[in-house]
C-alpha positions as CSV (number, residue, x, y, z in Angstrom):
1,X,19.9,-8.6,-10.3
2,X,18.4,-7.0,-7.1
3,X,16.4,-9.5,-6.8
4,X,18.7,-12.2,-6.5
5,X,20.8,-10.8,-3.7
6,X,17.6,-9.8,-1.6
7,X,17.1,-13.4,-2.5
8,X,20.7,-14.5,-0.9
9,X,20.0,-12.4,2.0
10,X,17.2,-13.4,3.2
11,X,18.4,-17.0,2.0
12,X,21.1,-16.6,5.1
13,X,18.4,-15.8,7.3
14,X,16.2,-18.8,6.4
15,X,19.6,-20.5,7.4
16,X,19.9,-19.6,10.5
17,X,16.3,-19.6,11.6
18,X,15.6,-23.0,11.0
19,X,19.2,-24.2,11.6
20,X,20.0,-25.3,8.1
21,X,23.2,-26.4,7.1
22,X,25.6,-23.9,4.8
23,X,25.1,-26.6,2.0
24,X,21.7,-26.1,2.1
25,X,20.9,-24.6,-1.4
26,X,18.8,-21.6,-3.1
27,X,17.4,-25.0,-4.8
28,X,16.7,-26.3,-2.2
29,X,14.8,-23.5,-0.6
30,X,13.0,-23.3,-4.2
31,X,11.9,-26.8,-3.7
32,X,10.7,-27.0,-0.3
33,X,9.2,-23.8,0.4
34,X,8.7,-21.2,-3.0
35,X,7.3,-23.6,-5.6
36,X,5.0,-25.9,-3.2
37,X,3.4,-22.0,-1.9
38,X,4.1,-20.3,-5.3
39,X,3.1,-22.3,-7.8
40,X,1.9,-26.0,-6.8
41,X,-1.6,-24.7,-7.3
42,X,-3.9,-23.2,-9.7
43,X,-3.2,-20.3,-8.3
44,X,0.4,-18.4,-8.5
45,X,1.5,-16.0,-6.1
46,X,3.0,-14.0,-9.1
47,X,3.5,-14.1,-12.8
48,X,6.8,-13.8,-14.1
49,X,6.5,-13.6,-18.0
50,X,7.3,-16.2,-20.3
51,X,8.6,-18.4,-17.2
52,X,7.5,-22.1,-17.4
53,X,5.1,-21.4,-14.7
54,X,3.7,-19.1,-17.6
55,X,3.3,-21.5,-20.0
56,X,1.1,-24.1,-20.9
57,X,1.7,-28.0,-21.6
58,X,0.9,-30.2,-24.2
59,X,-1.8,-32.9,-23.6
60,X,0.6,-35.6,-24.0
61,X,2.6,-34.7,-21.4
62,X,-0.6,-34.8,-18.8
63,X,-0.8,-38.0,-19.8
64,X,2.4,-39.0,-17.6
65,X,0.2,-39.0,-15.0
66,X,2.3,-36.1,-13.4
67,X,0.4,-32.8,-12.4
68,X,0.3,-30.4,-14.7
69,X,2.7,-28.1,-12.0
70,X,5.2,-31.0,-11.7
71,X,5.6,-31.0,-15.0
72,X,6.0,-27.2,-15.4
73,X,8.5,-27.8,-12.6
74,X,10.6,-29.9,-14.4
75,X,10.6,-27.3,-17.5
76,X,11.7,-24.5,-15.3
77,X,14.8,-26.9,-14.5
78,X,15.7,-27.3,-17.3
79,X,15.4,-23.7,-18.3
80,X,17.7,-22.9,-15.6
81,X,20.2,-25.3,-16.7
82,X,20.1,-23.7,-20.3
83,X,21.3,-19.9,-18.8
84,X,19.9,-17.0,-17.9
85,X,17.1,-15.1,-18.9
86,X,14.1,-12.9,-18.2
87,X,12.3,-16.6,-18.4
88,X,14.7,-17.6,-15.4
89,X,16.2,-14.6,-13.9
90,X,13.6,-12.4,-12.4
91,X,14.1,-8.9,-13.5
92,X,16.6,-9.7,-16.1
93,X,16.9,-8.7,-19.8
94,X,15.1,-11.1,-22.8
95,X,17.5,-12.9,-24.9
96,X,18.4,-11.3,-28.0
97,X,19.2,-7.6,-28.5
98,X,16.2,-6.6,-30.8
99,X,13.6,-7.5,-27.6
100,X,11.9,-4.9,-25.6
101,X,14.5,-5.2,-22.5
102,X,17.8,-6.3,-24.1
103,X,18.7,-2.6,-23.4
104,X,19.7,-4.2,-19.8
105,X,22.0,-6.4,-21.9
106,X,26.2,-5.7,-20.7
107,X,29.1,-6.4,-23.1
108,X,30.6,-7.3,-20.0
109,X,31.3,-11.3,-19.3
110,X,29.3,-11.4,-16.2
111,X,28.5,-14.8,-15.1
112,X,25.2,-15.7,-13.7
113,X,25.3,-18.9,-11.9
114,X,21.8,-20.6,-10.7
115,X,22.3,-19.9,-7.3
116,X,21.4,-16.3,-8.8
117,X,18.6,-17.4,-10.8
118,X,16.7,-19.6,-8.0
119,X,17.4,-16.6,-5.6
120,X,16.1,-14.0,-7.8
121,X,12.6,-15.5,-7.3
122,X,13.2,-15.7,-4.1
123,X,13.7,-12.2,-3.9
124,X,10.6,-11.5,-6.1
125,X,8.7,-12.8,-3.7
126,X,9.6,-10.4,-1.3
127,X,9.1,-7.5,-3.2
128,X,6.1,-4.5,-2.0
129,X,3.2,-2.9,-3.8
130,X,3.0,0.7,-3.5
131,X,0.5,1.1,-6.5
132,X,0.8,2.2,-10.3
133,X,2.4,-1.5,-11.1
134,X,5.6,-0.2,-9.1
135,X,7.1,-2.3,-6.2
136,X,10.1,-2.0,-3.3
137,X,13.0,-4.1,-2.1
138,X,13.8,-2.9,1.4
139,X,17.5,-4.7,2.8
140,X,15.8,-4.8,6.5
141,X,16.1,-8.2,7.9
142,X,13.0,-8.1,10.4
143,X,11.4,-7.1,6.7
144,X,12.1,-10.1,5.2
145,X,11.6,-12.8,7.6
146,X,8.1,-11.0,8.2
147,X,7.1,-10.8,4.5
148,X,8.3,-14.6,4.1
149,X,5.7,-15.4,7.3
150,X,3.2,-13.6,5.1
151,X,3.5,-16.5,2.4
152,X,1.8,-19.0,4.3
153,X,-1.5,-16.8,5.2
154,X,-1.6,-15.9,1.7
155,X,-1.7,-19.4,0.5
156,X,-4.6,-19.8,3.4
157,X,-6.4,-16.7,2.0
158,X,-6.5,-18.0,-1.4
159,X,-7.2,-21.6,-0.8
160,X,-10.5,-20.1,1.3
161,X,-11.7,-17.9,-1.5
162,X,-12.5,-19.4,-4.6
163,X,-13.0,-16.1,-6.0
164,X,-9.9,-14.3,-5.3
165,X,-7.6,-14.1,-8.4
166,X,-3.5,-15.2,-7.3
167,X,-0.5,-13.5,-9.0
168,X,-0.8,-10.8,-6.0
169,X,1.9,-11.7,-4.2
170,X,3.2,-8.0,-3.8
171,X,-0.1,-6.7,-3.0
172,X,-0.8,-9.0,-0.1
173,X,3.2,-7.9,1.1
174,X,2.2,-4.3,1.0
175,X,-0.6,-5.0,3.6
176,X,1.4,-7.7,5.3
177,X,4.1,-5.7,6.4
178,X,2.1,-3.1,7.9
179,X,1.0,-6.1,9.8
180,X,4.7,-7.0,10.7
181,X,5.3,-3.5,11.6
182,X,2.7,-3.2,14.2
183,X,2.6,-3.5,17.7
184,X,0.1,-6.3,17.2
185,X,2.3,-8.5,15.4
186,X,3.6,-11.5,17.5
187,X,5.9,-13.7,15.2
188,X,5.0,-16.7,17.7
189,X,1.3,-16.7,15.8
190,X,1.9,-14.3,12.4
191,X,-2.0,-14.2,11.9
192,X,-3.4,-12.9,14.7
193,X,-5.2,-9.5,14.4
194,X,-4.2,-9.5,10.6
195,X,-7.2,-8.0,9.0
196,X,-7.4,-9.6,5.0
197,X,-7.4,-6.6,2.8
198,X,-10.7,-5.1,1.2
199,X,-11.6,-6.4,-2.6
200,X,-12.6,-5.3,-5.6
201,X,-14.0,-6.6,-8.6
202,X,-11.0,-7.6,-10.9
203,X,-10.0,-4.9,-13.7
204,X,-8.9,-7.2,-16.4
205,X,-11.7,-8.1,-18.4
206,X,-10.4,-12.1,-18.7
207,X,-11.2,-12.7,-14.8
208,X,-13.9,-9.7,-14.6
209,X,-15.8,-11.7,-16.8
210,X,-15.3,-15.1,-14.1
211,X,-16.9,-13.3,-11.6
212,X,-13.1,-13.2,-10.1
213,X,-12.1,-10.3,-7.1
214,X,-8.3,-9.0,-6.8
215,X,-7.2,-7.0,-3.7
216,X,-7.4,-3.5,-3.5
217,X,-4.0,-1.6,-4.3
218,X,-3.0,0.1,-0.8
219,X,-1.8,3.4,-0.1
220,X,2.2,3.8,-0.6
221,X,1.4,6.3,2.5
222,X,0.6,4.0,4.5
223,X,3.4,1.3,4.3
224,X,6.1,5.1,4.3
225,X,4.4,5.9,8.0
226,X,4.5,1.9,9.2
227,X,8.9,2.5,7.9
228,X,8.7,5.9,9.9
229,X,7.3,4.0,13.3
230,X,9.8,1.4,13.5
231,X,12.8,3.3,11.8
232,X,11.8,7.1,12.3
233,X,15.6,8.0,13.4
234,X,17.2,6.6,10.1
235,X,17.5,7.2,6.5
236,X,16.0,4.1,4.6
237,X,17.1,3.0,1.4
238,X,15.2,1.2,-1.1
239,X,15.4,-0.2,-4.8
240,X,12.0,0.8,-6.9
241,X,11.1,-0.8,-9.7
242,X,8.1,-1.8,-11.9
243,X,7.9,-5.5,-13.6
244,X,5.8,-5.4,-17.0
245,X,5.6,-6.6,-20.5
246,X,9.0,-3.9,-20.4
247,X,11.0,-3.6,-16.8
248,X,11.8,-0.4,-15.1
249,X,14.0,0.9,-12.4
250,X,13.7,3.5,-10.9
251,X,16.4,3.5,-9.0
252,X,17.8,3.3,-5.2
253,X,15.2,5.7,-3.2
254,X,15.9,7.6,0.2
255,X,13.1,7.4,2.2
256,X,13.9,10.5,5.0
257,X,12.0,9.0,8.0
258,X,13.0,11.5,10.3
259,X,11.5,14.3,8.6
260,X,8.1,12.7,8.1
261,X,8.6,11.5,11.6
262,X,8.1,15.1,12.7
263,X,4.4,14.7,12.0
264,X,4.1,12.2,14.8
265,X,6.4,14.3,17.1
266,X,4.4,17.8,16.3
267,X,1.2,16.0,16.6
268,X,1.9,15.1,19.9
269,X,3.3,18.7,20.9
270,X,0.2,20.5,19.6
271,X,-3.6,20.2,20.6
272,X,-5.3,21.8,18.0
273,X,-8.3,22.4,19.5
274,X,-9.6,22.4,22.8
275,X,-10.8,19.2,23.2
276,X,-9.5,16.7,24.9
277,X,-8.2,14.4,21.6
278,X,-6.1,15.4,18.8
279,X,-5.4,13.6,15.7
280,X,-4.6,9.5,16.4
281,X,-2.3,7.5,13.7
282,X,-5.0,5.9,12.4
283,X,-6.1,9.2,11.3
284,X,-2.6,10.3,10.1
285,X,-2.4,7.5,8.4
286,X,-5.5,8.2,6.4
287,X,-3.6,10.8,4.4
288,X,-4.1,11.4,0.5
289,X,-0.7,12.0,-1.0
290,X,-0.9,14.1,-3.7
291,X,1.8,12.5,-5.7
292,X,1.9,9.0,-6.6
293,X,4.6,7.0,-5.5
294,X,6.6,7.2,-9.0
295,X,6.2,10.7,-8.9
296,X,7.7,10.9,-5.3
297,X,10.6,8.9,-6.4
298,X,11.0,11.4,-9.3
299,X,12.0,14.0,-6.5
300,X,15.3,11.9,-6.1
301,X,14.1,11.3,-2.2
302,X,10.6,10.8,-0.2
303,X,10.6,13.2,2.6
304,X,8.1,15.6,4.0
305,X,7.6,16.8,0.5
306,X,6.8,14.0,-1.1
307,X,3.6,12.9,0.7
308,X,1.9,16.5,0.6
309,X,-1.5,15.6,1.2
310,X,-4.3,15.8,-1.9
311,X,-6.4,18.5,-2.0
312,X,-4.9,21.0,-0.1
313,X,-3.6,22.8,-3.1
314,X,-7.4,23.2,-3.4
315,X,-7.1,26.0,-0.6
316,X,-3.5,28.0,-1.6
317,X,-4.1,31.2,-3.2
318,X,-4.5,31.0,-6.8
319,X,-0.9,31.8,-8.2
320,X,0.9,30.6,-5.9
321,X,1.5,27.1,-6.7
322,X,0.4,25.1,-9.6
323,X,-3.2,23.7,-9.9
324,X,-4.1,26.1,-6.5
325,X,-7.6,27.0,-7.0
326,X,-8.1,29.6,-3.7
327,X,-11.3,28.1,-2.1
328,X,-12.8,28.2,1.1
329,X,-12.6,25.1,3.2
330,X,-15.4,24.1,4.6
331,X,-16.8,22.7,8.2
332,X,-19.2,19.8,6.7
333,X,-18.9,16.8,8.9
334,X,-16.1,15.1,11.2
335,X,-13.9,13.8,8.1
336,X,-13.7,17.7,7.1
337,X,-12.4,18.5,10.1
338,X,-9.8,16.1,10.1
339,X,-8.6,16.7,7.0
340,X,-8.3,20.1,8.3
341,X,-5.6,18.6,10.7
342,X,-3.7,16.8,8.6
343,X,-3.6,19.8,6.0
344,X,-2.4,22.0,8.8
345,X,0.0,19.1,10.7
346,X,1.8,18.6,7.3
347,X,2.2,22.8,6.7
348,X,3.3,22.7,10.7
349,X,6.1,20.1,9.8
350,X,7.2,21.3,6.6
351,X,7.5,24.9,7.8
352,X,9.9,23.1,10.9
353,X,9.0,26.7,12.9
354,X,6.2,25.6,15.8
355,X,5.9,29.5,16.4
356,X,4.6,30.4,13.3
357,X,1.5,27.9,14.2
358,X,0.7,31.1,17.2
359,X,1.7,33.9,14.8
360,X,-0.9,32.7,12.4
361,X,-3.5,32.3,14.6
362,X,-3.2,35.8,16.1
363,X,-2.9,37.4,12.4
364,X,-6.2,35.5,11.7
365,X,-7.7,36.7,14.5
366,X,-7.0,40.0,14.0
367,X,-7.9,40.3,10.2
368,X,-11.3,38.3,11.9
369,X,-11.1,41.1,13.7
370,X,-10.9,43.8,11.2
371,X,-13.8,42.4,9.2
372,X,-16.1,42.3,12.3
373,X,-15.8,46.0,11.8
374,X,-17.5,46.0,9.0
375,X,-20.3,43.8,10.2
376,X,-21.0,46.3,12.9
377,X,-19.9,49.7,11.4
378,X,-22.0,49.3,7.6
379,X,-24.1,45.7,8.1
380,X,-22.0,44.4,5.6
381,X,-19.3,44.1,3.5
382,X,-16.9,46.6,1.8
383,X,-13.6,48.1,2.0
384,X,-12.4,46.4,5.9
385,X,-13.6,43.1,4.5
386,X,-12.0,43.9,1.3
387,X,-8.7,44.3,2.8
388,X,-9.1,40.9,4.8
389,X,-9.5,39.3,1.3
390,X,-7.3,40.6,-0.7
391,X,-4.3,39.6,2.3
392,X,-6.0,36.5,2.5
393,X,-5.6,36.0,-1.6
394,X,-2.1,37.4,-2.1
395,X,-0.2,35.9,-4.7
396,X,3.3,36.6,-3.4
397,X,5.0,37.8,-0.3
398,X,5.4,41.4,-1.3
399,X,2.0,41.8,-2.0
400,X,1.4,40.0,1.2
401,X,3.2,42.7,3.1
402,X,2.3,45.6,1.2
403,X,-1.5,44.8,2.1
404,X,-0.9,43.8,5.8
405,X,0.9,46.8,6.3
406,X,-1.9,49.0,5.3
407,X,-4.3,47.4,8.1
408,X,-1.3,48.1,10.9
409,X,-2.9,49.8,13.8
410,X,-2.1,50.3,17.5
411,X,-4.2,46.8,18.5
412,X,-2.1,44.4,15.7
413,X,1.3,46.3,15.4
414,X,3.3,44.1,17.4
415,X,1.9,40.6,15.5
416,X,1.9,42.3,12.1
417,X,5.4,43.4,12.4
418,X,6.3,40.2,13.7
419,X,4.6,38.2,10.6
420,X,6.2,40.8,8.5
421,X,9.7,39.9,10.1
422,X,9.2,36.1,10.3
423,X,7.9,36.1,6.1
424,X,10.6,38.1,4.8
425,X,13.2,35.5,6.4
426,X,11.5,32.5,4.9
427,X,12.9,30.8,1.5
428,X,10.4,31.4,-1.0
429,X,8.7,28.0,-1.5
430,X,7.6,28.6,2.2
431,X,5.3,31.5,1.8
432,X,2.5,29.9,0.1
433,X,2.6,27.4,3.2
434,X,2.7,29.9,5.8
435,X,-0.2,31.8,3.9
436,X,-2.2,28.9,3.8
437,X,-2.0,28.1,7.4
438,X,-3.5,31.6,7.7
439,X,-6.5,31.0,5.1
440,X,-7.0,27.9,7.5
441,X,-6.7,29.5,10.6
442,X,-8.8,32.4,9.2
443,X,-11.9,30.0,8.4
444,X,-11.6,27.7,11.7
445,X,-11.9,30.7,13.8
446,X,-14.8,32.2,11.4
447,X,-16.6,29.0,11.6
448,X,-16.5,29.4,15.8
C-alpha cells in the first residue's frame, strides 16, 4: 500500500507542475503518461506478476485489429473494476488465503478504491534498485519529480537498443537519481551529462539465449552518498522492500546522513599524505560495502556502520572481529593506495576522535622505530621485531597494553602512555578500529 500513496504524492505534484485541474485523475495520469511509457511497447518498464500486462491474448482477439497492448489495456480495466489484488494493486496480497502472500491479508474491512490501485503503479514506478532484488521508496519530492523525468530517457534508451532487455525500470532509477542528485543535473534538459549505465549479458537463460543485455545492478553505496550530498544534515527515512514471486518488507529504514556525512567533512580536514590531492568523491564513492544492502537494513538503521568497506576486515588482527584474517596490506599500484584511504577515512569517522589519527601515527613510528633496532643491532630479526608483532597482532586491548608497556622507554613514554590512556577509555567495539589504524599506519610508514 506504500506504493499507492507514493503514488498520490507524487500524483499532487504532477498536478501542480503541469497545472492540472484537482479533477484530474490517477486514471487519467495512467492513461496519458504510465501506460503509453510503461507498457505501449514490447518492451515494459516493469513486470508486475500476473497483471494483464503479464499475460498473453488469445489470437482471436488480435484479430480486432486493436494492438495487442490496447487490448491488454482494456483487460487491466477491467481487472481494476473487479477489486483489488496483487494482479491490480502493486505490492498487495494474492486473492485467496492458501497463496504465497495472503499472509498480507487483514480481517479488517479496509476499502481499496481505484484511485489506490492506478496510484500504486504509479508508485512502482518510482521505486530504486539497490541490488539483491530489493528496492526503496524515498517521500522526497525533488526525488520524485526527478525519477518521473527519468521515464522519458528510459523509453529513449530502450527504443535505441534493440538489445537491451525492459522490465528495468528500478535499475535505470538507481542510476537516474544519482543523475538528479548531481550538480550536473539541470531539469530544463534532464539528459544532459547522463552517462547510460554499463551492461551486461542478461542472467536469465530465456533472454541470455536472445543474445539480450540488462543493466548492471549499481552500488546501494553509491545512491546512500548522492542522499548524504543533498541531505547530509537530516535523518532520511525510507520503506525497503523486495517484489518477487513472494513480497517482502523490510521495513521503514533510517538512513543517518549526518554520520556518513562525516567522511566528506574529515576528508576535507585531513591530507593524508603530502601531496598536494587527497581523496575526491569520485573516489569515495568507489567504496565496497561489506554488507549488502538487506543486511544493512537488518542493523535497524544505515549509518557509518553499515557501509564498512569490504576487505578491510582482511587487515584486523585475527580474533578480533569475525572473518579478520591479519594480513599485511600491500603498496601495489594507485587503486591500493586508495583503498588505503578509504579503509583509514572510514576507521577516522567511525572512531569520531581526529586525534587518535596523530596518536597512531606516532605509535607506528615508534614501534618502526624499535624494529630498526634490530636491523642495525643483529642484521635481522628477533626479539625487538618480535615485540613490534606481537602489539601489532593483539587480540584484545589488555593484551595490547600489556605488550606496549613492556617496549615503554624514555624516547615513547609520553605517546605510549597517551595510547594507553586514550584505549582504555574507548567502548570495546572501538579497539579493533583503533588497532587497525595502527597496522595501517605501521605499513604506510614501512613502505616509505
Amino acid at each position: 500500500m506504500y506504493t499507492s500513496y507514493i503514488g498520490k504524492k507524487f500524483l499532487k505534484i504532477y498536478k501542480e507542475k503541469k497545472n492540472k485541474t484537482e479533477c484530474y485523475s490517477p486514471k487519467d495520469f495512467f492513461e496519458d503518461e504510465l501506460f503509453p511509457l510503461f507498457f505501449n511497447d514490447d518492451k515494459h518498464f516493469l513486470n508486475v506478476a500476473n497483471s494483464s500486462f503479464f499475460q498473453s491474448v488469445s489470437s482471436d482477439l488480435v484479430k480486432t485489429g486493436k494492438t495487442i497492448h490496447v487490448l491488454k489495456l482494456e483487460r487491466f480495466y477491467r481487472n481494476i473494476s473487479e477489486g483489488a489484488s496483487l494482479t491490480t494493486l502493486v505490492g498487495y496480497a494474492a486473492q485467496g488465503l492458501q497463496a504465497g502472500t495472503s499472509g498480507q491479508v487483514s480481517s479488517l474491512d479496509c476499502k481499496i478504491d481505484e484511485d489506490d490501485m492506478y496510484c500504486s503503479w504509479i508508485g512502482s514506478g518510482l521505486i530504486i534498485a539497490m541490488g539483491g532484488g530489493y528496492s526503496i521508496l524515498v517521500d522526497k519530492s525533488e526525488v520524485l519529480w526527478g525519477i518521473f523525468l527519468g521515464w522519458y530517457v528510459y523509453r529513449k534508451t530502450l527504443k535505441q537498443t534493440n538489445s537491451l532487455k525492459g522490465n528495468q525500470i528500478d535499475v535505470w532509477n538507481s542510476y537516474w537519481i544519482i543523475h538528479v542528485l548531481s550538480k550536473k543535473f539541470d531539469e530544463r534538459n534532464p539528459e544532459e551529462n547522463f552517462v547510460v549505465p554499463d551492461t551486461d549479458i542478461c542472467k536469465a537463460d530465456k533472454w541470455k539465449k536472445l543474445g539480450y543485455i540488462e543493466f548492471s545492478s549499481n552500488n546501494w553505496i553509491r545512491i546512500l552518498f548522492s542522499f548524504t550530498k543533498n541531505y547530509g544534515n537530516k535523518l532520511l527515512t525510507v520503506n525497503a522492500f523486495k517484489f518477487a514471486d513472494t513480497n517482502q518488507t523490510l521495513g521503514f529504514i533510517n538512513l543517518y546522513l549526518p554520520d556518513i556525512k562525516r567522511m566528506y567533512e574529515l576528508r576535507d580536514k585531513f591530507f593524508f599524505d603530502k601531496r598536494e590531492t587527497i581523496l575526491n568523491d569520485k573516489e569515495i564513492e568507489t567504496l565496497e560495502p561489506f554488507y549488502r544492502f538487506s543486511e544493512a537494513c537488518k542493523m535497524g538503521t544505515i549509518g557509518l556502520k553499515s557501509i564498512e568497506p569490504k576487505g578491510i576486515r582482511e587487515f584486523m588482527s585475527k580474533g578480533t572481529v569475525d572473518y579478520a584474517s591479519g594480513k599485511d596490506y600491500k603498496f601495489s599500484d594507485e587503486k591500493s593506495f586508495i583503498n588505503y584511504q578509504l579503509y583509514k577515512l572510514w576507521i577516522i569517522a567511525m572512531l569520531n576522535k581526529t586525534e587518535l589519527l596523530k596518536l597512531a601515527t606516532d605509535v607506528a613510528s615508534a614501534l618502526l622505530a624499535h624494529e630498526i633496532l634490530d636491523l642495525k643491532e643483529n642484521r635481522g630479526k628477533s626479539e625487538k621485531s618480535n615485540q613490534v608483532r606481537e602489539i601489532l597482532e593483539s587480540k584484545n586491548l589488555k593484551y595490547f597494553i600489556d605488550c606496549l608497556t613492556s617496549l615503554i622507554s624514555k624516547d615513547n613514554a609520553e605517546n605510549f602512555k597517551e595510547v594507553v590512556e586514550q584505549t582504555i577509555k574507548m567502548p570495546s567495539d572501538n579497539f579493533p578500529l583503533f588497532a587497525t589504524l595502527i597496522r595501517f599506519e605501521y605499513t604506510y610508514l614501512k613502505t616509505k
